[in-house]
N, C-alpha and C positions, 0 to 999 in steps of 0.2 A: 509227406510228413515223416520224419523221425518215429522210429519208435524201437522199445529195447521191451525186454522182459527184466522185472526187479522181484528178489528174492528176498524179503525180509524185509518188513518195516515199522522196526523202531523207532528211537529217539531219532538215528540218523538215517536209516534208510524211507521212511516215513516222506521226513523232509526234506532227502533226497528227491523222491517222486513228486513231491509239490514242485519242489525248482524246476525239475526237466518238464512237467506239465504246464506251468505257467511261461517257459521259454516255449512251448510249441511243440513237444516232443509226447507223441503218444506212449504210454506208461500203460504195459499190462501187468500187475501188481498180485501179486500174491504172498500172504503169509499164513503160518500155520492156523493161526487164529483168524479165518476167515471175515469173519465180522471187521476185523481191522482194516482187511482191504476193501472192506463195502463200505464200511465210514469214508474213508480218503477218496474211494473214488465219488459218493457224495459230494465232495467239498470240492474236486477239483474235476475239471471240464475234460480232461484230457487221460485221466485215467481211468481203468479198466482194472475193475475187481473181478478175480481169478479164484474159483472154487479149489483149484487143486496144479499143481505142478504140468499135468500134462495137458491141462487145457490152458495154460498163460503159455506153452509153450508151440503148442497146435494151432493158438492165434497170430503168432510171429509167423510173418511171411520169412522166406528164407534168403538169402542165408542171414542167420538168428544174431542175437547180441543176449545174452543173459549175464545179470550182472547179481553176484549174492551182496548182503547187507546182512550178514548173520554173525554171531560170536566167533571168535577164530577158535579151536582145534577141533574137537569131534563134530560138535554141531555140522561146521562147514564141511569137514572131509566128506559125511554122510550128504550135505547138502550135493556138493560136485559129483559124488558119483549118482545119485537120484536125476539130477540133472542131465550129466552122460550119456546116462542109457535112452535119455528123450530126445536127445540132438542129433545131427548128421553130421558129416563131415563140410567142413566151409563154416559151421556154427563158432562163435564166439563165447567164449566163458572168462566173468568178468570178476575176479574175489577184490572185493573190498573189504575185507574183515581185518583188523589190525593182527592181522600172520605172520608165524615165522617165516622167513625168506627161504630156509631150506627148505619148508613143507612146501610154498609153490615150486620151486623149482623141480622138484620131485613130480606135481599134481602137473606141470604142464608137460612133461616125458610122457606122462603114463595117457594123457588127452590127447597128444601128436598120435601116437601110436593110433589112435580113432580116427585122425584127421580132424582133430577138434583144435581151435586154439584156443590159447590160455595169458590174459592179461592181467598181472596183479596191481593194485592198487590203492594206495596208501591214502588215507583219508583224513584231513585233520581240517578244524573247525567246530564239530561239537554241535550244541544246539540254535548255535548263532550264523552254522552254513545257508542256513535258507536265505535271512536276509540277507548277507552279506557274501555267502559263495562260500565255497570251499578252496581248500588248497588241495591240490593232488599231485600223486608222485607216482608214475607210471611205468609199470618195467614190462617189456614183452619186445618181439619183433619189430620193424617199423612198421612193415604192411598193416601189423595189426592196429598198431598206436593211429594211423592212419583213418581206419575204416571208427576207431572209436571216439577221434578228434573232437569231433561235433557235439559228441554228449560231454567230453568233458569243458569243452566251453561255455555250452551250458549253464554247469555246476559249478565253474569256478568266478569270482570276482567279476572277471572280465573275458570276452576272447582269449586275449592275450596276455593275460598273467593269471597266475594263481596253479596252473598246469604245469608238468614237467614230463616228456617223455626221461628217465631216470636213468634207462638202461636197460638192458637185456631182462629175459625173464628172471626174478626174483628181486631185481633192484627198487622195484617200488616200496619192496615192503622192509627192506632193509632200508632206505631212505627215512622209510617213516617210523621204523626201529630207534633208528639214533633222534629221529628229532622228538619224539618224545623220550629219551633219554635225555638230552638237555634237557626237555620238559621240568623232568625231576629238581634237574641241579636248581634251573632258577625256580621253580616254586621252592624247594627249600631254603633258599638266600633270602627270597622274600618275608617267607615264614620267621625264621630269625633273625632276624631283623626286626620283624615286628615285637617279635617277645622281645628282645633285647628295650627297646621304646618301651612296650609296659612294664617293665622291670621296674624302671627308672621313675619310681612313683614320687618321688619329691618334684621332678619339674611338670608334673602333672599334663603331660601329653598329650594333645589329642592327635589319637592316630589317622582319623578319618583325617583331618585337616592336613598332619605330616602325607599321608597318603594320596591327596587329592595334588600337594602343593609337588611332590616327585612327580606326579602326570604330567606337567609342564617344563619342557626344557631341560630336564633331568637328562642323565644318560644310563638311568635304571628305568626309562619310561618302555611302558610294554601293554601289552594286552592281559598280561596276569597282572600287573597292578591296577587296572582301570576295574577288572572284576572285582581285586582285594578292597580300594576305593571305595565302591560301589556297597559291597557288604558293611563296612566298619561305618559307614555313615550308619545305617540302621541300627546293628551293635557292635559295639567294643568288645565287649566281655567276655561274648562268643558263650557264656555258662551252661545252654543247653544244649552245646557240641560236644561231640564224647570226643576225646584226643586220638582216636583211630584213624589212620590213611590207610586205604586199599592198594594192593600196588596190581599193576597188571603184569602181563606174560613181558611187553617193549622192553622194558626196566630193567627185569633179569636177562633178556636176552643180550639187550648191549652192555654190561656187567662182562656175559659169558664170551663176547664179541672182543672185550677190547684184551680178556687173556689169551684167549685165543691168537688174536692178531701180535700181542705183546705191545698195545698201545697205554697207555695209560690214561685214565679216566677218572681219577679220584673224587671230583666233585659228585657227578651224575654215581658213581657206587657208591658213596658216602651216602647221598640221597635216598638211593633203595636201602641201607641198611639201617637210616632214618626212619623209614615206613614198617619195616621190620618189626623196629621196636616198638612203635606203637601198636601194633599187634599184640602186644606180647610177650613176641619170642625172646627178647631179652631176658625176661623177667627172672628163669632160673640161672643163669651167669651173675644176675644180681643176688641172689641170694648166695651165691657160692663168693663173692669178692664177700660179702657182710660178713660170713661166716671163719671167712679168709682173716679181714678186722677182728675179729673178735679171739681168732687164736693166737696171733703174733703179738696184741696188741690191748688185749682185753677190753676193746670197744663194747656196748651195748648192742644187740640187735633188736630192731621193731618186732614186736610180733604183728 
């Protein structure tokens, strides 16, 4: 039987260990909150709830697979090197944490140097991977892409699709950089767009319906509309959503990515500067244009 050691499980690594347990794969499961690995391994036949890092790690026959599912920057770095100091050389270390691509590629220099390897891996799917698989995007060695094949087929869709070896070490996560950067662009398109539709309060809209009727045939058809779809049937109005987007570390990194390279990306950074403002950060630039109005032009300001 398969088996890996999984570091972290939340929303996604959680459901992660259900999918490789229910495909066959012994799962010894640990997170900080213990109790959480004792629920999951309740519920699923094939996993193994772990008191502590070096006994999910002392239960892996050798040579090991550890794969984390934690927040990417400090959390994971403290995670890898805790990890580190419990493995041998021939062991496997697996970050799935939505990472910068520089910091793996850094984290797998400083693990070679142990004779440890280091496989990063881009994770998208969300909380709809279980039933439906994951997409993965994979950077490291072949040898290693190799030895971890089996679990990512698992995880993914199918065997054969849904996985990518990407490219050397750091490319998974730079793969899964840019693709949630699109991310951005088309949630924002869709986003306005839809306010554009409610605007438009004379021909009286119904969005769910515009919504439902673009899932078909369209060439805006997607997986973020079937979600958008899916809400707006329930409400329109949205009134008890506060207008806040969170934005993650992806967003700004491919922003930072495409002046770096001197590519152009206006859509996907028009998007993060989207989220920005709902934050917020706009809010004193707008007070300085009102104020701007009000001296050239003797405008009103709100208070």
């Amino acid at each position: 039987m398969l088996e890996i050691g999984l570091y972290g499980l939340g929303r996604m690594g959680g459901n992660m260990a259900r999918r490789l347990s229910r495909g066959g794969v012994r799962v010894l499961a640990y997170n900080r909150n213990v109790a959480v690995a004792e629920s999951l391994a309740g519920e699923e036949a094939n996993v193994v709830a772990c008191k502590s890092l070096k006994e999910m790690i002392q239960g892996l026959a050798t040579p090991r697979i550890v794969w984390l599912m934690l927040p990417a920057g400090d959390a994971t770095e403290q995670a890898i090197r805790d990890v580190a100091a419990l493995l041998s050389p021939g062991d496997l270390v697996v970050d799935g944490a939505n990472g910068f691509y520089q910091d793996a590629m850094t984290r797998a220099e400083r693990l070679r140097a142990q004779g440890i390897s280091f496989v990063d891996v881009g994770v998208s799917g969300g909380v709809w991977g279980l039933a439906n698989g994951y997409c993965l995007m994979a950077g490291g060695p072949a040898e290693d892409l190799e030895r971890l094949a089996p679990f990512l087929k698992v995880l993914a869709p199918t065997p054969d699709t849904g996985w990518l070896h990407a490219g050397p070490v750091g490319a998974g996560h730079f793969t899964k950089m840019v693709h949630n950067g699109i991310e951005y662009g088309m949630m924002q398109a869709l986003a306005e767009g839809f306010s554009l539709l409610a605007a438009k309060e004379e021909f009286h809209l119904d969005l769910a319906a515009v919504a439902e009727l673009w899932r078909h045939s369209s060439v805006v058809r997607s997986w973020l509309l079937d979600l958008t779809a899916d809400f707006l049937k329930h409400d329109q109005k949205l009134e008890a959503i506060a207008p806040v987007v969170a934005d993650s570390g992806e967003g700004r990194w491919t922003a930072l990515e495409s002046i770096h390279l001197g590519v152009p990306t206006p859509v996907m950074t028009q998007a993060l500067m989207a989220r920005f403002s709902s934050q917020g950060k706009g809010d004193y630039a707008n007070k300085v244009l009102a104020m701007m109005r009000k001296g050239f032009g003797g405008h009103a300001v709100q208070k």
